[in-house]
C-alpha positions in Angstrom: 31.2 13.9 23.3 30.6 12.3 19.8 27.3 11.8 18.8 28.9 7.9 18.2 28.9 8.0 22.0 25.8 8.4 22.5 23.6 5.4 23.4 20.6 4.6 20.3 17.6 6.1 21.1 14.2 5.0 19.4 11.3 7.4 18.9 8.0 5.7 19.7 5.9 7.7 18.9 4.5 11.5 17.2 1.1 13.7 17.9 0.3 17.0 16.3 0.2 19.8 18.2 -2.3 22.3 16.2 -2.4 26.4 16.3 -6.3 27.0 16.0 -8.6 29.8 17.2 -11.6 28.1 20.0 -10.1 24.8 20.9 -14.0 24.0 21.9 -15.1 24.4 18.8 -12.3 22.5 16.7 -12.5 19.7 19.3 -17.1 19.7 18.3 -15.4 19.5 14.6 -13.3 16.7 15.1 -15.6 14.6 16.4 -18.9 15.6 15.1 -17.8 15.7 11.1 -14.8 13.9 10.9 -15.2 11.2 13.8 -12.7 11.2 16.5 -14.1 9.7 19.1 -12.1 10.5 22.5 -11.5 14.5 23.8 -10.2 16.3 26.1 -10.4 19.8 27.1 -7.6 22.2 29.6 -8.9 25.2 31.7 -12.1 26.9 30.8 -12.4 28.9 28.7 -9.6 25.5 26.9 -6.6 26.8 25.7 -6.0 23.5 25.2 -7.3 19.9 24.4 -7.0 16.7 21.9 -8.8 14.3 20.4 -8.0 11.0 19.8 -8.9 8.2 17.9 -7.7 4.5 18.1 -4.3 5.3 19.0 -3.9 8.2 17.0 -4.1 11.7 18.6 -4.3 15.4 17.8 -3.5 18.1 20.2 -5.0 21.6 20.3 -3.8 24.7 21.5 -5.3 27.8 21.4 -2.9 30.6 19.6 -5.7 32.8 17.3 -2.6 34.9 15.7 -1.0 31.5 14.5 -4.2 29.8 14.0 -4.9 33.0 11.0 -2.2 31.9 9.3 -2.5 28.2 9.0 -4.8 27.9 5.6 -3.2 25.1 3.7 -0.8 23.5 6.2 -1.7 19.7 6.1 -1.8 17.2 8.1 -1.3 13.2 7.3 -3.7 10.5 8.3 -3.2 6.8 7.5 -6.2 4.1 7.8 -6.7 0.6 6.7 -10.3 1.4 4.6 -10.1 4.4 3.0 -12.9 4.1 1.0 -15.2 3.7 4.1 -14.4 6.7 5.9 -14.8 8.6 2.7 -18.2 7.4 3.0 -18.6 9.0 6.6 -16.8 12.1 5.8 -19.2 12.5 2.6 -22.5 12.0 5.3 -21.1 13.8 8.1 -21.1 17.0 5.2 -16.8 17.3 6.0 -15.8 19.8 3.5 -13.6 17.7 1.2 -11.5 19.8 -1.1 -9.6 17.0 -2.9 -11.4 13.9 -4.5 -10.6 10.6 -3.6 -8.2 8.7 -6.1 -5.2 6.7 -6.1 -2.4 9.2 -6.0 0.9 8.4 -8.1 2.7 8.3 -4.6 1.1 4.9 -3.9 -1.3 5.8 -1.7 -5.4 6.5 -2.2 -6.1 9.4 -0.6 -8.9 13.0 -0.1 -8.5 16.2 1.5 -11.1 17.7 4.4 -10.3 21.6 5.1 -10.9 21.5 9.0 -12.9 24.7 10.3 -9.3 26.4 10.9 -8.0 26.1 7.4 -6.0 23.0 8.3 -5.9 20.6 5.6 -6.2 16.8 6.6 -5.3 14.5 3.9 -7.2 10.9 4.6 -5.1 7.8 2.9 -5.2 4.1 2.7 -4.0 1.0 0.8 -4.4 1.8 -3.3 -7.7 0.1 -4.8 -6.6 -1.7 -7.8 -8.7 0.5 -11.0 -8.5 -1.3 -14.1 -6.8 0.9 -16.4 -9.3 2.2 -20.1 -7.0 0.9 -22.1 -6.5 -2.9 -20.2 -6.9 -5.9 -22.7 -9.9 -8.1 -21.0 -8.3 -11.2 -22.8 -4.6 -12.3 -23.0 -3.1 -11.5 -26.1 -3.1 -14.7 -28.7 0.4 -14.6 -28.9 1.6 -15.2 -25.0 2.1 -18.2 -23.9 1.8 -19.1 -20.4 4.2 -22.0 -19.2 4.2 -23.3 -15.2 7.8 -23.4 -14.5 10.4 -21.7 -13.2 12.3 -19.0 -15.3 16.0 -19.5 -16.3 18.4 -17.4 -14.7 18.8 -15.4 -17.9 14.8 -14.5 -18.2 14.4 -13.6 -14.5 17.8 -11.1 -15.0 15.8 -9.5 -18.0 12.2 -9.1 -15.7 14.0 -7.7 -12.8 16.0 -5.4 -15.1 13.0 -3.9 -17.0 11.1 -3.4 -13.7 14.2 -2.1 -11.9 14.9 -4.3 -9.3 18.8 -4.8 -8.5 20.2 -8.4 -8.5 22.8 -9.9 -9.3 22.9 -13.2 -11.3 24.4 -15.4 -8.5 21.7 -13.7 -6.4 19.2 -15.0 -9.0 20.7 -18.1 -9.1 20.4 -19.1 -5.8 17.2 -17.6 -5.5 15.7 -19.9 -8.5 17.2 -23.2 -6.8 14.7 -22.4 -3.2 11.8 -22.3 -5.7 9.1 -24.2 -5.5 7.1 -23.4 -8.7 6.3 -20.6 -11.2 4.7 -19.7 -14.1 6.6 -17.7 -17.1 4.8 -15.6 -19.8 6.8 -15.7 -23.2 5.5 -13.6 -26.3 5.8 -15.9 -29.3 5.6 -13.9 -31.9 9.2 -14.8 -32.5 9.3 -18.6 -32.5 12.4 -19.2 -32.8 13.3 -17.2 -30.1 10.5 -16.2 -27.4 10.9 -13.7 -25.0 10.4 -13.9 -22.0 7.8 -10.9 -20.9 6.9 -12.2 -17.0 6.7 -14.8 -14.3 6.0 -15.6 -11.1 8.0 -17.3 -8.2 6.5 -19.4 -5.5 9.0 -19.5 -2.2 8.6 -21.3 1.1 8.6 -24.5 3.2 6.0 -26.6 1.2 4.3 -27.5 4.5 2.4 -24.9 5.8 3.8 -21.4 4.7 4.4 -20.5 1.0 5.2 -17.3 -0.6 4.6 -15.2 -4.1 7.9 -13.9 -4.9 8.9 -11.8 -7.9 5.9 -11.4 -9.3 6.9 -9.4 -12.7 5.6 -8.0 -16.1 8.0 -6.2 -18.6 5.9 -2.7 -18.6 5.6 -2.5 -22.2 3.3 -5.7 -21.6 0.9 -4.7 -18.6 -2.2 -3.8 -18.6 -2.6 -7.0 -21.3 -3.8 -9.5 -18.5 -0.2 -11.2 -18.3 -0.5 -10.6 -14.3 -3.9 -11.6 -13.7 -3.1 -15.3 -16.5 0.0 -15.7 -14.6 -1.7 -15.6 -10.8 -4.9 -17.5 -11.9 -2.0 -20.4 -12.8 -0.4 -19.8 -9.7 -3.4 -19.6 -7.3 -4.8 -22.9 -8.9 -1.4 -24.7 -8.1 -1.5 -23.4 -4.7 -4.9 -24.5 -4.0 -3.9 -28.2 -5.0 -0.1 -28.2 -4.0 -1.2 -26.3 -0.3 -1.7 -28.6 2.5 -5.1 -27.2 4.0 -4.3 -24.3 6.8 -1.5 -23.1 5.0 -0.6 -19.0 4.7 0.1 -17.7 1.8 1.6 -14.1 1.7 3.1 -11.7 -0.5 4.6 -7.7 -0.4 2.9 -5.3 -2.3 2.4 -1.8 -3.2 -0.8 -2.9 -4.9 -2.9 -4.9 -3.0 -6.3 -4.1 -4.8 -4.8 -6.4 -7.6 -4.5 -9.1 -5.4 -7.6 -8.8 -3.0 -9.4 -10.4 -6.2 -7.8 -13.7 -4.9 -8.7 -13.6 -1.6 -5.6 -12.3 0.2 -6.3 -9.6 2.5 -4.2 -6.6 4.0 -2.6 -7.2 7.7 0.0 -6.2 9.7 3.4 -8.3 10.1 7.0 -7.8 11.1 10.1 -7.9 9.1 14.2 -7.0 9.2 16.2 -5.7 6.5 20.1 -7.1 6.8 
C-alpha cells in the first residue's frame, strides 16, 4: 500500500528521552538549579524518571556508557520571558556556558551545561537592542507623509526587503487599506524615493491591523520605523473605537513592545 493510502496522521506532541548516569541526581539538578518543578522517579535504585515543567517534559534513563558520551549534545527549550529565567538560572549558580544575546537565527537565547554534559539552550522572543550606530533623530531629509503608498512604491519596499508579490497582489491589497504612512528621502526633489511605509488593514470597527510594515535596509537603523509607527499609533488612537485589538506579525517584537503591544498566542492558516 502507497503511503497516499494512508489516512493523515498528526503528531501532538515530543519529550526527550536523556542517557545520563544517576537519574536521582539529574532529576535534584533539574529542579534545584534550573527549576522544573514536577518529578518522577522508576524503581529504586531509578533507572528511570522525568521532570516536567508547565507542559513541557524531560525523561531520564539511566544508561552510564551512553551517558559518557553525551558532552555537547543539546537540547532546545522555548519560553515566553527569556530574560527572567536567565535571572533564576544566574541565582540558582546553573553553569551557563553561552551568554545571553539575541542570536542571528531570530531567537534570544543562553546555554546551561547540565551535570551530565548535556547542553540546554534557553530561548525566547528577541529584545529589540538599539543598534551603536542607530541615528536618535530622523534624518532632515525624510519626509514622513500619512497615506497610502502607490502600487509602484510598495512593489520597490517589498522588493528590497524580499518579500514576493506581485503587482495585482499589491494592488488589491492597497484598495482594503485603511491608512498608512510613507517615508520618502527628498534629497532628490524632483523625484523622491520612496524608502518605507506602513499599511493599516482591518474592519474599522473593532479589529485593525499593521500590515507591511517596511524600511529599504540601506535606511534602518535611521529612526524611519520608529517616525513612521509614532504616525501610525497616533492615528490609531484617534481613528480606534475604544476596545479595539490591534495586532501585528513579527519576528521582532521588542521593537514594538515600546508601543504597548504585547506577545500572545493566536491561530492562523496558510492557503
Amino acid at each position: 500500500m502507497g503511503q497516499e493510502n494512508l489516512p493523515p496522521v498528526i503528531l501532538k506532541s515530543s519529550e526527550a528521552i536523556l542517557a545520563v548516569a544517576d537519574v536521582a541526581a539529574t532529576v535534584r539538578f533539574y529542579r534545584d538549579v534550573l527549576g522544573f518543578e514536577g518529578e518522577w522517579l522508576w524503581e529504586n535504585p531509578p533507572t528511570f524518571g522525568g521532570v516536567r515543567w508547565g507542559a513541557v517534559q524531560v525523561m531520564l534513563c539511566r544508561q552510564p556508557e551512553l551517558a559518557r558520551n553525551v558532552e555537547g549534545h543539546q537540547h532546545f527549550f522555548f519560553c515566553d520571558d527569556i530574560d527572567a529565567l536567565h535571572q533564576r538560572h544566574q541565582a540558582a549558580n546553573a553553569p551557563i556556558v553561552s551568554k545571553l544575546e539575541n542570536k542571528p537565527w531570530g531567537v534570544r537565547e543562553y546555554t546551561v551545561r547540565d551535570i551530565n554534559g548535556y547542553h540546554l539552550r534557553f530561548a525566547g522572543p528577541q529584545k529589540y537592542e538599539r543598534p551603536a550606530s542607530a541615528r536618535s533623530t530622523l534624518p532632515s531629509f525624510i519626509k514622513l507623509e500619512e497615506r497610502l503608498p502607490t502600487v509602484e512604491e510598495l512593489g520597490i519596499l517589498t522588493d528590497a526587503v524580499g518579500w514576493n508579490r506581485t503587482a495585482e497582489m499589491l494592488r488589491v491589497a492597497l484598495e482594503h487599506s485603511l491608512h498608512g504612512v510613507v517615508a520618502l528621502d527628498t534629497r532628490n526633489p524632483q523625484e523622491p524615493r520612496v524608502v518605507g511605509s506602513i499599511r493599516v488593514i482591518g474592519d474599522a470597527a473593532r479589529f485593525f491591523y499593521l500590515q507591511d510594515v517596511a524600511v529599504i535596509p540601506e535606511f534602518q537603523n535611521q529612526r524611519i520605523g520608529s517616525a513612521m509607527m509614532e504616525l501610525v499609533m497616533a492615528w490609531l488612537k484617534s481613528a480606534a473605537p475604544k476596545g479595539s485589538w490591534i495586532g501585528l506579525f513579527t519576528a521582532k517584537p521588542g521593537f514594538y513592545e515600546r508601543y504597548g503591544f504585547k506577545s500572545g498566542s493566536g491561530m492562523s492558516l496558510m492557503v
